[in-house]
C-alpha positions in Angstrom: 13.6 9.9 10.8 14.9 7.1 8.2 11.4 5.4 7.3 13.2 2.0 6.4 15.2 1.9 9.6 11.5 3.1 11.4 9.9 0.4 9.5 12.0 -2.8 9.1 10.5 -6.1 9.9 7.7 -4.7 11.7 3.8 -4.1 11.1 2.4 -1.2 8.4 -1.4 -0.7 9.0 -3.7 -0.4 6.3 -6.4 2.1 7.3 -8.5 3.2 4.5 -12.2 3.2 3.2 -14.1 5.0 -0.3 -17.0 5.4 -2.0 -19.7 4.1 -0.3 -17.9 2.3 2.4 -19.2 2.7 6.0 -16.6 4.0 7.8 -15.6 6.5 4.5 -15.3 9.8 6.8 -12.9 11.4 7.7 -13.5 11.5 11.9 -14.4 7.9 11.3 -11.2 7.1 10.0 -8.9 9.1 11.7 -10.7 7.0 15.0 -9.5 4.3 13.4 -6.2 5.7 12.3 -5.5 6.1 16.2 -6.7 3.3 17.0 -4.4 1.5 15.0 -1.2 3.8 16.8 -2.0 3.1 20.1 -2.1 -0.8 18.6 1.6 -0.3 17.9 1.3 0.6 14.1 4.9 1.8 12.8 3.4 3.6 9.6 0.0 3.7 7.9 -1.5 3.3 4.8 -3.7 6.5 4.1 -5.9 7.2 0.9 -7.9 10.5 -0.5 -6.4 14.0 0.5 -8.5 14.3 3.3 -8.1 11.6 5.6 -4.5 11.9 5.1 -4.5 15.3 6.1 -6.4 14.6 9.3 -4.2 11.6 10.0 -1.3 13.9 9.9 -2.5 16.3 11.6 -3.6 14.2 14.6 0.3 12.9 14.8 1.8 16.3 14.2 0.1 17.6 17.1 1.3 14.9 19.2 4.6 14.5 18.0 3.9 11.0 16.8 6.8 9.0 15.2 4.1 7.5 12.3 5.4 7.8 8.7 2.5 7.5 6.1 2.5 5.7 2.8 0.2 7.8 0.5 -2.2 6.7 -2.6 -5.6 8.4 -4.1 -8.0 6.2 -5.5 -9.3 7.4 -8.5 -11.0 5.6 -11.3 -10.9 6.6 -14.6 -13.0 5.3 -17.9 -11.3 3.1 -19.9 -8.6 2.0 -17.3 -8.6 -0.4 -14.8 -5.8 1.4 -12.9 -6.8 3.2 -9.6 -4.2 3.6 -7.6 -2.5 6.7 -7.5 -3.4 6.4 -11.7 -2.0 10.2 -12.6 0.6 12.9 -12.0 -2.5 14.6 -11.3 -3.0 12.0 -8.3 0.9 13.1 -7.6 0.6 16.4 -7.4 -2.2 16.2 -4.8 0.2 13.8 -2.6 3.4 16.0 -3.2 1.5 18.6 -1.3 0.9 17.0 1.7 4.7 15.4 2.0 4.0 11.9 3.3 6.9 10.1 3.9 5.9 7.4 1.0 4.0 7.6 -2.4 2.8 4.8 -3.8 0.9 4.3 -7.2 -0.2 1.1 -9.3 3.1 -0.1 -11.3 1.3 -2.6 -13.6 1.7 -2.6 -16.9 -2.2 -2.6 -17.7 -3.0 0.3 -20.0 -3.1 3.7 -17.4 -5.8 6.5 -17.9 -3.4 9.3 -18.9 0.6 9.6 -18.8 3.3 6.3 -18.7 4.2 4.8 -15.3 8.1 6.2 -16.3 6.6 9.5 -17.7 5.1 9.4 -13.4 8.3 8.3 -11.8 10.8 11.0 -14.0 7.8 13.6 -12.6 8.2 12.8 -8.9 12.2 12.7 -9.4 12.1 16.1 -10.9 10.1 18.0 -8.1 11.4 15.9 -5.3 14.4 13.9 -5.6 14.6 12.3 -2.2 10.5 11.5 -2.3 10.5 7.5 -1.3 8.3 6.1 -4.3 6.5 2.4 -4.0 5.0 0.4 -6.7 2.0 -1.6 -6.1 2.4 -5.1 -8.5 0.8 -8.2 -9.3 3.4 -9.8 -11.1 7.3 -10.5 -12.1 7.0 -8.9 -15.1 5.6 -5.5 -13.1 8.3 -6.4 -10.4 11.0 -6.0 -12.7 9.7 -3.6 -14.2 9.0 -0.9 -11.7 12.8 -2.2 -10.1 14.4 -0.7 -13.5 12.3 2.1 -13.3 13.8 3.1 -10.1 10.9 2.8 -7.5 12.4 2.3 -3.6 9.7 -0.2 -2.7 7.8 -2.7 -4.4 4.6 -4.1 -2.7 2.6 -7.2 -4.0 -0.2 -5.1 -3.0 -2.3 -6.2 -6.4 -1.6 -9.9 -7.0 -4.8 -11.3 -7.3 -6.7 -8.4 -8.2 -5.9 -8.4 -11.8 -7.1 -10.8 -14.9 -3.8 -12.1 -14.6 -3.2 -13.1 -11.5 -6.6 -13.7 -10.0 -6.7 -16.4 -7.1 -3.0 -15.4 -6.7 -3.3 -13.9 -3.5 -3.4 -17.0 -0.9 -0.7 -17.3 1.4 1.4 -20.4 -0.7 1.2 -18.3 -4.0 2.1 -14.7 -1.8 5.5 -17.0 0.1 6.4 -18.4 -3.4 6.2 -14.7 -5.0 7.8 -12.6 -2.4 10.7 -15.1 -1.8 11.2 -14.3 -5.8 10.8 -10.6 -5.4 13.6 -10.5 -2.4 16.3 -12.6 -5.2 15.6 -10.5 -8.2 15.5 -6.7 -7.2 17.3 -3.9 -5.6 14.3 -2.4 -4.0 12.9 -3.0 -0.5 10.0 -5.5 -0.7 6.5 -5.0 0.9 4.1 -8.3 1.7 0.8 -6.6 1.4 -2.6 -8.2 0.8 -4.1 -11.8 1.4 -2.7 -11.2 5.2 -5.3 -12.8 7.5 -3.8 -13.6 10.1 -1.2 -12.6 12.9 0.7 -15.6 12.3 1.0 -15.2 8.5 2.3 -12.2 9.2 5.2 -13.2 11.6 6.0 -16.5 9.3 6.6 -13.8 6.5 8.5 -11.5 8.3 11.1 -14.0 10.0 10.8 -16.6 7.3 11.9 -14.3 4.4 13.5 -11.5 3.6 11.1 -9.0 3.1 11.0 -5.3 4.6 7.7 -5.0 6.3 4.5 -6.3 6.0 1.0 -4.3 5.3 -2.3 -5.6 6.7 -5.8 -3.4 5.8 -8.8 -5.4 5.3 -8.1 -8.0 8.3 -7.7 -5.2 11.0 -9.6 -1.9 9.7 -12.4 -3.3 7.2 -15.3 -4.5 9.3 -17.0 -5.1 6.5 -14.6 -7.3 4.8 -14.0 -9.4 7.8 -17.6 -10.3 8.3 -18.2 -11.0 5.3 -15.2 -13.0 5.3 -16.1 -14.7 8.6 -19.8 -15.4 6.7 -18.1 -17.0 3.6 -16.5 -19.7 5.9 -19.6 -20.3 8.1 -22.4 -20.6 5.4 -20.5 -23.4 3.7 
């Protein structure tokens, strides 16, 4: 299977949940992992060894055509990077072979070794592994482009000091349009996704590979507390 012809201009499902999350079990998730295939999900987002290894085990058995795009979160003191943060991280997700990796490809300070010192380690033990980089910014864009990564998401605009409020769907059209003109990689819409229209305006409106909703579709909590912040005002 070629994940980007498997995946182009269609729907990648978020399905995750740590820490103290309610649905942060592994038959709980993998439910909703299934849920979200019989939905029509081309691929999934999976975090924590577990979960992905239940995931893939549930489409394995049935012969499921569902590539995965793999991350651990991890946090580690003194760094604000959690995302697939180490090679340690990468090891752990080389054994399982998703089809995707992806790690946080901001330039923020990491916990341990350089985001190139990461991408020359999953190049050495597998050249052909797809790699994306989650960024917030142009500078991280361009970046992780030179670097060599095969995807760039905008998975973390908003969610760092620099780009905070960044994440609404003017500021997300406005950045991905620039993502599309100024690098070779594929490029990923994910996060700030509400909505199934947004979704579809981004897909046939620009020129971006897929898009990647989580919190809207398999984060209960998020979308009643969403639905709360609207109503209490």
């Amino acid at each position: 299977m070629n994940y980007f012809n498997h995946t182009k201009k269609t729907l990648i499902v978020s399905c995750q949940a740590v820490d103290k999350e309610p649905l942060n079990d592994t038959k709980a998730i993998t439910l909703m992992a299934k849920a979200c295939i019989q939905g029509g999900a081309t691929s999934l987002r999976l975090s924590q060894v577990p979960h992905i290894k239940s995931i893939k085990n549930f489409i394995s058995k049935n012969k499921l055509n569902i590539p995965i795009i793999a991350i651990i979160k991890k946090k580690y003191k003194g760094s604000e990077v959690f995302i697939t943060p180490t090679i340690k991280e990468v090891k752990d997700l080389l054994l399982l072979k998703p089809e995707v990796i992806a790690l946080d490809a901001t330039l923020r300070k990491r916990p341990k070794e350089s985001l190139e010192e990461i991408v020359k380690f999953i190049r050495t033990k597998n050249p052909k592994q797809i790699i994306m980089a989650d960024c917030s910014c142009k500078e991280d864009v361009l970046n992780a482009d030179k670097l060599g990564f095969d995807i760039i998401g905008t998975t973390l605009r908003g969610y760092t000091k620099n780009t905070l409020g960044k994440n609404n769907l003017e500021n997300n059209f406005e950045f991905i349009k620039w993502c599309t003109k100024h690098v070779k990689a594929k490029v990923i819409l994910e996060g700030g996704v509400w909505d199934p229209q947004t979704a579809a305006n981004a897909l046939k409106k620009t020129d971006i590979h897929a898009v990647v909703v989580g919190s809207a579709i398999t984060r209960p909590l998020e979308i009643v507390k969403k639905y709360l912040s609207v109503i209490n005002k």
